[in-house]
C-alpha positions as CSV (number, residue, x, y, z in Angstrom):
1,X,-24.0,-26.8,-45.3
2,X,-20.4,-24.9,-45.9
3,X,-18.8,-25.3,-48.8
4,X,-16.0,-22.9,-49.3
5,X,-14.2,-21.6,-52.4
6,X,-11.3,-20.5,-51.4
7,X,-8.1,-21.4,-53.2
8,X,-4.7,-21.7,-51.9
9,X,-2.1,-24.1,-50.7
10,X,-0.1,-24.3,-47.2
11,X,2.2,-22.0,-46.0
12,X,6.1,-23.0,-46.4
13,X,9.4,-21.3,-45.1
14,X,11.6,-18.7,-47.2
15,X,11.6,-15.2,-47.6
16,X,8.6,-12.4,-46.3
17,X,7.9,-9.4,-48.0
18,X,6.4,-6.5,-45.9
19,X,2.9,-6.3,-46.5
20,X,1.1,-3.6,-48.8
21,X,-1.6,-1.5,-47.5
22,X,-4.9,-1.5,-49.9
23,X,-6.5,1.2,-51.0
24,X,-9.3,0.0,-50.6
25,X,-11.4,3.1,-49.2
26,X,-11.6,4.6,-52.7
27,X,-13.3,1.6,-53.7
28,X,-15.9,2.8,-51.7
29,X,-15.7,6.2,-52.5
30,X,-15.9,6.0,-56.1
31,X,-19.2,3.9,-55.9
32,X,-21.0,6.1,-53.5
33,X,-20.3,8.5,-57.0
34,X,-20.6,6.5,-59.7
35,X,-23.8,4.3,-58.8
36,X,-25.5,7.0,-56.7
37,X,-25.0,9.9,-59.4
38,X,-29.4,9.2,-60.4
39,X,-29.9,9.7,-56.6
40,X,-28.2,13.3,-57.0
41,X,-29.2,14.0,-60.2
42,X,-33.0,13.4,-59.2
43,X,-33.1,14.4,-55.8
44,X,-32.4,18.2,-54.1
45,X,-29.9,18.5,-51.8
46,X,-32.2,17.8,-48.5
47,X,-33.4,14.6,-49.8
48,X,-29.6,13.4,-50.5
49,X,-28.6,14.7,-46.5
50,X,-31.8,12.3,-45.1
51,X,-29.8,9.3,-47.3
52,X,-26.9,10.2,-44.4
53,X,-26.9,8.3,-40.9
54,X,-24.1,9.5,-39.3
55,X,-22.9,7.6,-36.0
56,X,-20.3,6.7,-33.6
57,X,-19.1,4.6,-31.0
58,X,-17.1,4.0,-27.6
59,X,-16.5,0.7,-26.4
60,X,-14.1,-1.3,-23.7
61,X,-13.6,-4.9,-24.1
62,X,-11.6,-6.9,-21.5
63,X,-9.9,-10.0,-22.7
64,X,-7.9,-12.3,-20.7
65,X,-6.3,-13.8,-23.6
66,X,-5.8,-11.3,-26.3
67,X,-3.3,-13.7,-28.1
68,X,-5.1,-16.9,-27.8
69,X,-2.0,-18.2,-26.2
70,X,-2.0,-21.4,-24.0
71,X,-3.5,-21.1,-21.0
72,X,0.4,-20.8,-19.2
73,X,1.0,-17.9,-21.0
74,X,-1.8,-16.0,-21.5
75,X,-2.1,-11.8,-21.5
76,X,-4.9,-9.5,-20.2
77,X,-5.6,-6.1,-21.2
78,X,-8.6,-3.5,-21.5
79,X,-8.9,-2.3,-25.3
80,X,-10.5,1.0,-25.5
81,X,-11.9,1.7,-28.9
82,X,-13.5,5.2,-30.4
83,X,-14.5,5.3,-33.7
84,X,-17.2,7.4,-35.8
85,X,-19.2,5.8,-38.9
86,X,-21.3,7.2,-41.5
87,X,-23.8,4.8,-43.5
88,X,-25.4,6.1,-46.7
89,X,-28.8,4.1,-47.7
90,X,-30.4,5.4,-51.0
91,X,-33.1,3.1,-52.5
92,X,-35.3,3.5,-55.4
93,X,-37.7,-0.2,-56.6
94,X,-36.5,-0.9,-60.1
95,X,-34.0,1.6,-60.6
96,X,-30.9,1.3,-57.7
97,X,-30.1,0.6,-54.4
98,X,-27.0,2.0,-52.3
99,X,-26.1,0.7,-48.9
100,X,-23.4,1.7,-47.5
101,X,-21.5,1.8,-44.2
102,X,-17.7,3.0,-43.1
103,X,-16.3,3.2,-39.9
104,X,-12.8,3.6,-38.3
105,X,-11.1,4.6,-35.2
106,X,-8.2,3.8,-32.8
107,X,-7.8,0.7,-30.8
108,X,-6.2,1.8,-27.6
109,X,-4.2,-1.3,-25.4
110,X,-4.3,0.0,-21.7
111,X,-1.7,-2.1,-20.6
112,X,0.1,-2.7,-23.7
113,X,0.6,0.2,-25.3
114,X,2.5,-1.1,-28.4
115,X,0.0,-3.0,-29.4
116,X,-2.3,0.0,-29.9
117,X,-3.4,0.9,-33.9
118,X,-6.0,2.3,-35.9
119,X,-8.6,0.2,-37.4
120,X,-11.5,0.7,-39.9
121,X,-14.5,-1.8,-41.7
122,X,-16.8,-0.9,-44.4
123,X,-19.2,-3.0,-46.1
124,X,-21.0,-2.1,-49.6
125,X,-24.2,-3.5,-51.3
126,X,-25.3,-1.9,-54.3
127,X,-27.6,-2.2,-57.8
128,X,-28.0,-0.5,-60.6
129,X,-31.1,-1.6,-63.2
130,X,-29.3,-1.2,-66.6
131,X,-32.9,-2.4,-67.9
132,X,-35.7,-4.6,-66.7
133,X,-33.9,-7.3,-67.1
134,X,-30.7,-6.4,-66.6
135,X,-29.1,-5.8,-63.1
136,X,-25.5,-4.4,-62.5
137,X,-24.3,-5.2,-58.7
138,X,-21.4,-3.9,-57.3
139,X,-20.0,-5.7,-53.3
140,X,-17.0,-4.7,-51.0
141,X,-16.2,-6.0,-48.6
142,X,-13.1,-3.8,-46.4
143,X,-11.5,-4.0,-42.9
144,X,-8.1,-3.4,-40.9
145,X,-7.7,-5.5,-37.7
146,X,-5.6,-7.6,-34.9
147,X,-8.5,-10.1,-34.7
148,X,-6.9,-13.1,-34.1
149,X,-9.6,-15.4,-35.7
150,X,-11.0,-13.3,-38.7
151,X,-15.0,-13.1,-39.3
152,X,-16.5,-14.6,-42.1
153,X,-16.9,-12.3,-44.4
154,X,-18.3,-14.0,-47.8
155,X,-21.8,-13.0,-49.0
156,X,-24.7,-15.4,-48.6
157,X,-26.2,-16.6,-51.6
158,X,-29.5,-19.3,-51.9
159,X,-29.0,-22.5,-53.9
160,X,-30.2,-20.8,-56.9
161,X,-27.5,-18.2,-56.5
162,X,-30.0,-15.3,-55.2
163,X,-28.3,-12.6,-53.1
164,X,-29.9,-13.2,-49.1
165,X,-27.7,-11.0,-47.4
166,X,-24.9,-10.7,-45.3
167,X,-23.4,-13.6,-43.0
168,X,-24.8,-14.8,-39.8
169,X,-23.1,-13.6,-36.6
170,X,-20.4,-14.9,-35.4
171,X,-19.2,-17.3,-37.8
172,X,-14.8,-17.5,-38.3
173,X,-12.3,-18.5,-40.4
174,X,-10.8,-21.5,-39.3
175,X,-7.6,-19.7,-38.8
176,X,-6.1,-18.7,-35.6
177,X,-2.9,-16.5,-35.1
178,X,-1.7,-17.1,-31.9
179,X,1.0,-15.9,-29.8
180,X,1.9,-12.8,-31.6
181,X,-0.2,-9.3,-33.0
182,X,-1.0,-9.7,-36.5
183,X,-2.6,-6.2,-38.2
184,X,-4.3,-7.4,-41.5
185,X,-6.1,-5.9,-44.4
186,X,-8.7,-7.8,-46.3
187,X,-10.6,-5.9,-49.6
188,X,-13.3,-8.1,-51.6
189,X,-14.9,-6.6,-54.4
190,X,-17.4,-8.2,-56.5
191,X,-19.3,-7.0,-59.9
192,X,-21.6,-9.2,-61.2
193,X,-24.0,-9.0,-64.2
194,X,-27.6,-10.5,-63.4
195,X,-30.0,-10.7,-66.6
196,X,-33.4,-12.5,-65.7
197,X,-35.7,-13.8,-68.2
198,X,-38.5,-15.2,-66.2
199,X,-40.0,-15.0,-62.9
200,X,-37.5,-17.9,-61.5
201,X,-34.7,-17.8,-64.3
202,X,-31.7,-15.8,-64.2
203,X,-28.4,-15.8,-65.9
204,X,-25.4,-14.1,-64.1
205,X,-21.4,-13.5,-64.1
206,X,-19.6,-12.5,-61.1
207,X,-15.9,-11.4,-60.9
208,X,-14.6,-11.7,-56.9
209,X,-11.0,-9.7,-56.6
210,X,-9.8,-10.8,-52.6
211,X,-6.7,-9.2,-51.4
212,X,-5.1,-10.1,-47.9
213,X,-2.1,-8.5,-46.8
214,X,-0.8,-9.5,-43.2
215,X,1.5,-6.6,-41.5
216,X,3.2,-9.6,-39.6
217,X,6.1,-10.8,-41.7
218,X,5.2,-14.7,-39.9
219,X,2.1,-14.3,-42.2
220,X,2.2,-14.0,-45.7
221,X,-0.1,-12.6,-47.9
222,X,-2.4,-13.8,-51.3
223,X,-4.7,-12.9,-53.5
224,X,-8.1,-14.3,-55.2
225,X,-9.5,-13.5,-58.6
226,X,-12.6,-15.6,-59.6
227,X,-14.9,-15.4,-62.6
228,X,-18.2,-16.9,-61.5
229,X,-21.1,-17.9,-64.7
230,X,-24.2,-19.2,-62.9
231,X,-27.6,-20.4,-64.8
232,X,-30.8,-21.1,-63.1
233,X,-33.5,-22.5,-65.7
234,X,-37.2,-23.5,-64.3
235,X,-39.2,-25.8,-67.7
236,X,-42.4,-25.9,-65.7
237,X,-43.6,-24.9,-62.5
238,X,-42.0,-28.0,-60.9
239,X,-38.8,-28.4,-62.6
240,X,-35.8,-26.6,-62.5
241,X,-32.0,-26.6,-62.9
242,X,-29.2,-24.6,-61.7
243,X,-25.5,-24.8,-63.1
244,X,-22.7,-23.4,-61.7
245,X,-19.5,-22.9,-62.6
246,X,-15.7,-21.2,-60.5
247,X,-12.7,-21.0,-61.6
248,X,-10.4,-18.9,-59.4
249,X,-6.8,-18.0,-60.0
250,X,-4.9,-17.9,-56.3
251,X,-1.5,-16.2,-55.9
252,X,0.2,-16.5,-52.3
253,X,3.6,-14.7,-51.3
254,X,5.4,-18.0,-50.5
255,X,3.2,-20.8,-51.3
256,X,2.5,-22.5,-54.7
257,X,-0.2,-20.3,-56.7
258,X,-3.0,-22.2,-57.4
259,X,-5.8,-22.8,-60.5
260,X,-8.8,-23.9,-59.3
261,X,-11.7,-25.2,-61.0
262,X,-15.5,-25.8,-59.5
263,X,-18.2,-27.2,-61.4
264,X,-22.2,-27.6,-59.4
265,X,-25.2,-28.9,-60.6
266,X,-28.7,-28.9,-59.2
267,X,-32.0,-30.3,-60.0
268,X,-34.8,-29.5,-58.0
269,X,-38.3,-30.8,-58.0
270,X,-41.6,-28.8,-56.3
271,X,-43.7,-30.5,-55.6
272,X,-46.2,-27.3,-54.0
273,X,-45.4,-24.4,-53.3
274,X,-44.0,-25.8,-49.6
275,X,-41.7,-28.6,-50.4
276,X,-38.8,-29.2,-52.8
277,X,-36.4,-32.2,-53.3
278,X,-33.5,-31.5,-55.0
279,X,-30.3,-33.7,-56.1
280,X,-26.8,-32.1,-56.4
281,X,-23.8,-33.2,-57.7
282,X,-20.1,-30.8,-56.9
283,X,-16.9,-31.5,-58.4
284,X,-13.4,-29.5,-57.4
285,X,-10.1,-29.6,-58.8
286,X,-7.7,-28.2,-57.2
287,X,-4.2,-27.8,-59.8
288,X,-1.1,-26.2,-57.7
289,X,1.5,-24.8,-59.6
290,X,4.6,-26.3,-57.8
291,X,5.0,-29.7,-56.3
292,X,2.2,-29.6,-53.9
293,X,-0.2,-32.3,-54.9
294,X,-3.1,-31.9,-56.9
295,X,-6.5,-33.1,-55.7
296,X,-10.2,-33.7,-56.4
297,X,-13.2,-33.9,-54.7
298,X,-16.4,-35.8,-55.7
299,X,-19.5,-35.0,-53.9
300,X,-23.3,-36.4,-54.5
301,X,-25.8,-35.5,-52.5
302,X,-29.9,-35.2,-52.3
303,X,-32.1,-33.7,-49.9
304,X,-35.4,-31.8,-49.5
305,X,-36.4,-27.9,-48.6
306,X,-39.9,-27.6,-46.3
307,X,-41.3,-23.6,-45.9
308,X,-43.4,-24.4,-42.7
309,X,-44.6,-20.7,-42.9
310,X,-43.9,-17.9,-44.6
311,X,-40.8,-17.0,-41.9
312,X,-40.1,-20.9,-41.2
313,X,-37.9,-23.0,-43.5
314,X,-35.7,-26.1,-43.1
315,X,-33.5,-28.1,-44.8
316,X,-32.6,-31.4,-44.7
317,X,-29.5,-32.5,-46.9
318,X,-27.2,-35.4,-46.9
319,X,-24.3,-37.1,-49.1
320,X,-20.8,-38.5,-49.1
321,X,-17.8,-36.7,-50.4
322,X,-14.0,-38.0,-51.7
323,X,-11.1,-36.0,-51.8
324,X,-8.4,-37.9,-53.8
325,X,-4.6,-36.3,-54.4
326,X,-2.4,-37.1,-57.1
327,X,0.0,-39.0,-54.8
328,X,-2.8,-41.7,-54.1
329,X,-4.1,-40.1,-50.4
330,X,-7.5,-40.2,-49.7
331,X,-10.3,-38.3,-47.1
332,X,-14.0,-39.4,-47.0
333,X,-16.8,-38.8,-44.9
334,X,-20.7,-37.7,-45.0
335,X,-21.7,-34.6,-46.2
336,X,-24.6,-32.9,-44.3
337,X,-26.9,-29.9,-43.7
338,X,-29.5,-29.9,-41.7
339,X,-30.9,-26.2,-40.8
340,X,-34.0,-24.7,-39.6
341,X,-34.3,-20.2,-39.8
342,X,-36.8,-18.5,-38.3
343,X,-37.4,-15.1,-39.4
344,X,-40.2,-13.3,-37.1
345,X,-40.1,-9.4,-36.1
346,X,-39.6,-10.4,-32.3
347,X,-38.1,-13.7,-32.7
348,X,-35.6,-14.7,-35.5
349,X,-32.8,-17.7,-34.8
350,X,-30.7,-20.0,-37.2
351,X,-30.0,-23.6,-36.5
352,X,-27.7,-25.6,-38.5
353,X,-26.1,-28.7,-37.9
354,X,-23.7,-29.6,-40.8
355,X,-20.3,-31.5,-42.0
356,X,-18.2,-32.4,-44.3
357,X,-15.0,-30.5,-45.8
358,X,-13.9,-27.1,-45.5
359,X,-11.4,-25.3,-47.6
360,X,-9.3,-22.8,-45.4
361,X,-7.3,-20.2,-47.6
362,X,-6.2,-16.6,-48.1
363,X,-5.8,-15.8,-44.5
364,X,-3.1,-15.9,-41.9
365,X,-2.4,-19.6,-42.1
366,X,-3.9,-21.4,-45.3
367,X,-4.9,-24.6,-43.8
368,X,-5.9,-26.0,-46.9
369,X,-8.3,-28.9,-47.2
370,X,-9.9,-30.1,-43.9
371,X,-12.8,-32.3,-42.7
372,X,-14.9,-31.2,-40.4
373,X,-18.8,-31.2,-37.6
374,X,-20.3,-28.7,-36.7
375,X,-23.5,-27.8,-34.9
376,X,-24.2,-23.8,-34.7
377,X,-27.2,-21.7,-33.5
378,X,-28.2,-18.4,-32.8
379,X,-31.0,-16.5,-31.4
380,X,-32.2,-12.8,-31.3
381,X,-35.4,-12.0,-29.5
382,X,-36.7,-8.3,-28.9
383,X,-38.1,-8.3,-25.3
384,X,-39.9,-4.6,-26.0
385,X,-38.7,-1.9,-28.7
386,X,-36.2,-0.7,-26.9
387,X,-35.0,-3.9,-25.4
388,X,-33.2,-6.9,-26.8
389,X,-30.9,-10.0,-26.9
390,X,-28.8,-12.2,-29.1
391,X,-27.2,-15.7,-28.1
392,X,-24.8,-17.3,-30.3
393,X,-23.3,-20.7,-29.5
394,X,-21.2,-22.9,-32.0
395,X,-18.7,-26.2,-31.6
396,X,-16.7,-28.0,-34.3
397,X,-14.8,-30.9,-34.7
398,X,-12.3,-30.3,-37.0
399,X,-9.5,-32.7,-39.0
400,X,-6.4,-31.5,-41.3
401,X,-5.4,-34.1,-43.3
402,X,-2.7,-32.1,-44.9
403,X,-0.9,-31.3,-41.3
404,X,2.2,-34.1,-41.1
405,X,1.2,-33.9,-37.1
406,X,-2.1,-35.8,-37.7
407,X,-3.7,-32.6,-35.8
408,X,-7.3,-33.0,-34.9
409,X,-9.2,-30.1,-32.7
410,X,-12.2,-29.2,-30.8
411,X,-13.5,-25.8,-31.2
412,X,-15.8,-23.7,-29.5
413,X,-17.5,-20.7,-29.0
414,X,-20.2,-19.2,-26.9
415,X,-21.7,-15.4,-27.0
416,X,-24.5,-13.9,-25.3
417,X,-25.4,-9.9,-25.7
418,X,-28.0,-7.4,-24.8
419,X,-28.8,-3.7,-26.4
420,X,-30.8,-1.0,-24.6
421,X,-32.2,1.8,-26.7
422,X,-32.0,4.7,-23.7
423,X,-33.5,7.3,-26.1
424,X,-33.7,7.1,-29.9
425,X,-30.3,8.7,-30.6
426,X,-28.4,6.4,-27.8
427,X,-28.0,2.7,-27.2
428,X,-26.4,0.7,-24.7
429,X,-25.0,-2.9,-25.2
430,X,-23.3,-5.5,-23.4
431,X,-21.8,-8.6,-24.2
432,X,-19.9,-11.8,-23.4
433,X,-18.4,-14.5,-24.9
434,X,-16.1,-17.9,-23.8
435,X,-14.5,-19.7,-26.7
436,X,-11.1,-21.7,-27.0
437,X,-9.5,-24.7,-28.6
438,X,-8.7,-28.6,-27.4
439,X,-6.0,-30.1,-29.5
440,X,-4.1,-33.3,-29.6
441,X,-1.6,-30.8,-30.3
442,X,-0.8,-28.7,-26.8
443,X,0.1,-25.7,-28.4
444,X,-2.8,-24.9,-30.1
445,X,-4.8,-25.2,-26.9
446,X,-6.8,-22.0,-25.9
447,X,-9.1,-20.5,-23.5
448,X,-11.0,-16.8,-23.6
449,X,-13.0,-14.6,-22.1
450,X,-13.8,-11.6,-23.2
451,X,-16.6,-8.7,-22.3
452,X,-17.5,-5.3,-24.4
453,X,-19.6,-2.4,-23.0
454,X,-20.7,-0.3,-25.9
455,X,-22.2,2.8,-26.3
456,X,-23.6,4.1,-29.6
457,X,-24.4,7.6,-30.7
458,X,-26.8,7.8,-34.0
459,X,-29.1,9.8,-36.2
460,X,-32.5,8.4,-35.7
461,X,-33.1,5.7,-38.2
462,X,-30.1,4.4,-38.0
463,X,-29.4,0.5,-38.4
464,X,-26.6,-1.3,-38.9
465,X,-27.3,-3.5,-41.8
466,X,-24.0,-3.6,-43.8
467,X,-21.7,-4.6,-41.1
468,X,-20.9,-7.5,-39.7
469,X,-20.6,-9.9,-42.2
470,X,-20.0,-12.9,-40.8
471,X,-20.5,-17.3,-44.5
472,X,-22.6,-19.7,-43.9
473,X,-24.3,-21.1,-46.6
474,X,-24.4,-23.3,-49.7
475,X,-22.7,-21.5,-52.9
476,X,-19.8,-20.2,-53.6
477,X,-19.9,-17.1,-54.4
């Protein structure tokens, strides 16, 4: 399932301020120092130089749509991109872990020349063991781009709130700028406290600072700050709790800022060591501070977890939810998850077919509260060690009851790729990808393709485990 915490209202006309740039690089810096300083003081100066994976990359993408226009006006070019990386990975079990990757370069427009800019993306996930017990994390999240529909980029959490990784590939926001360039920053930084006092029971506190800036005066900007509590409590081996609780302060350039207030609760029953059935209750209130209406949503539901195997899990959810504004509107509609992931060392794919609402702020358009299906899947398989493939395929039905237009879209997307390891410091990828957009509403209609050739240069060792970040999952963290 997807539920969403982001906080925001929709965008109105009046007055643009020129965006800000973040400094969001000495984020970065400053905790490759401060939470790696017991990998330098206990380690000689060859050890810390192994910790390095130094890379970089060449790659031209062809688009015939680079705007997302509508099919009568649409624009080709080649985009030519260089840019060299460095990933620092430190790890040491029960003291700290580092992992760290930066990139940038200089997007280069063949045929429009204007359009050309420099880019970068970074990605951070770090601990520090204060004690046993007690766990320090520090996340960041960074990246400069023209991407006309932004990647996910939220962290993936389990339903009791554990830290699973990164997001799966090639999952978007649901806003799309279309038409026009639009260079955007996005920072997210999040320090969180995690004491545990059991093998299942945790306490934690997380603090999530999201900045946006948009360099295109059409957009405006906003910013995020959330304080995060979370308990997880197990009384036996087969029953446990988890409570949850957001409230996240949302300031936006022209819109009304908002206060927002979450409020999750979980019980979970195993019955072995294979199969849980849990019941869930979620409650949002969303308070704007102007005459936007307020609104809550209400939403129950049960389901039940199954580990086939050690590398097979699925998850079977289902409920009803009710979104009910102070000027007597309502939305409804089921609430469903129903996902099957596969990890294996050759074979790994996720499956997921899930609805119900999505909450679409602090990006370019602040969509606000929609309802939404969705199926999605992807697939990687590794044909030999040097050889392998991803497919990626997603389509979503999508609703905005806050749009005066009664807008309703289809949206798809389709990618398939393939990397070649030549020798162990070279790989060679190709990929392709069809997506687009059928609206009731002609001018959000969309079609492209696009194709990338890549070649990568890196140290031996070197995988890309920070970046990406594409959020698909159940908290909201």
């Amino acid at each position: 399932m997807r539920y969403r915490w982001e906080r925001g209202g929709t965008m109105k006309g009046g007055r643009m301020v020129r965006a800000r740039r973040i400094g969001g690089v000495k984020w970065m810096l400053l905790t490759l120092f401060f939470v790696g300083i017991p990998s330098f003081v206990h380690a000689d100066i060859n050890d810390i130089l192994l910790k390095f994976y130094p890379y970089a990359t060449v790659q031209e993408e062809y688009s015939n749509n680079i705007f997302l226009s509508p099919n009568q006006s649409k624009i080709t070019d080649y985009i030519t991109t260089v840019y060299p990386g460095l990933r620092f990975f430190d790890l040491k079990p029960g003291g700290y872990g580092i992992d760290l990757d930066f990139s940038g370069g200089y997007n280069y427009y063949a045929k429009n020349n204007d359009l050309s800019y420099w880019g970068y993306q970074g990605r951070l996930n770090s601990w520090y063991a204060l004690t046993s017990s007690l766990n320090f994390r520090l996340r960041d999240y960074l990246i400069r781009s023209d991407a006309a529909r932004e990647n996910q980029y939220q962290n993936l959490y389990d339903a009791q709130g554990q830290f699973i990784g990164n997001t799966l590939p090639d999952q978007y926001l649901l806003s799309t700028v279309r038409g026009v360039q639009a260079i955007y920053v996005r920072n997210v930084v999040e320090p969180s406290l995690e004491y545990r006092f059991g093998r299942e029971n945790l306490v934690s506190l997380l603090y999530r600072n999201n900045i946006y800036r948009n360099e295109n005066p059409l957009f405006e900007n906003s910013t995020e700050n959330s304080i995060n509590p979370l308990l997880n409590y197990w009384f036996d081996i087969h029953n446990g709790i988890t409570l949850e609780y957001l409230i996240s302060f949302g300031h936006f350039q022209v819109s009304d800022d908002t206060l927002s207030q979450t409020v999750r609760s979980r019980y979970t029953y195993r019955v072995d060591p294979k199969l849980s059935l849990f019941g869930e209750f979620v409650f949002i209130n969303e308070h704007y501070i102007g005459p936007t209406a307020d609104y809550n949503v209400y939403t129950p539901t049960g389901g039940v977890e199954y580990r086939f195997s050690p590398t097979l899990t699925g998850t079977l959810q289902g409920g009803y939810f009710w979104q009910k504004t102070d000027n007597s509107s309502e939305t409804s509609g089921p609430f469903f998850n129903v996902s099957l992931a596969q990890r294996g060392q050759q074979t790994s794919y996720n499956l997921a077919l899930n609805g119900g609402y999505n909450r679409d702020y602090f990006d370019a358009q602040n969509l606000g509260f929609v309802k939404y299906y969705q199926a999605y899947g992807t697939i990687n398989h590794n044909f030999t060690g040097r050889l392998s493939g991803r497919l990626t395929g997603s389509i979503e039905k999508t609703w905005y009851p806050a749009e005066s237009d009664n807008r309703k879209d289809w949206i798809w997307d389709t990618r398939a790729g393939v990397s070649y390891m030549l020798f162990q410091w070279l790989t060679l990828s190709l990929e392709a990808a069809y997506r687009g957009t059928n609206s009731n509403i002609p001018s959000n209609d969309y079609t492209e393709f696009s194709a990338i050739f890549r070649i990568t240069l890196a140290r031996p060792g070197y995988q890309p485990g920070v970046m990406g970040g594409p959020t698909f999952g159940p908290i909201y963290r």
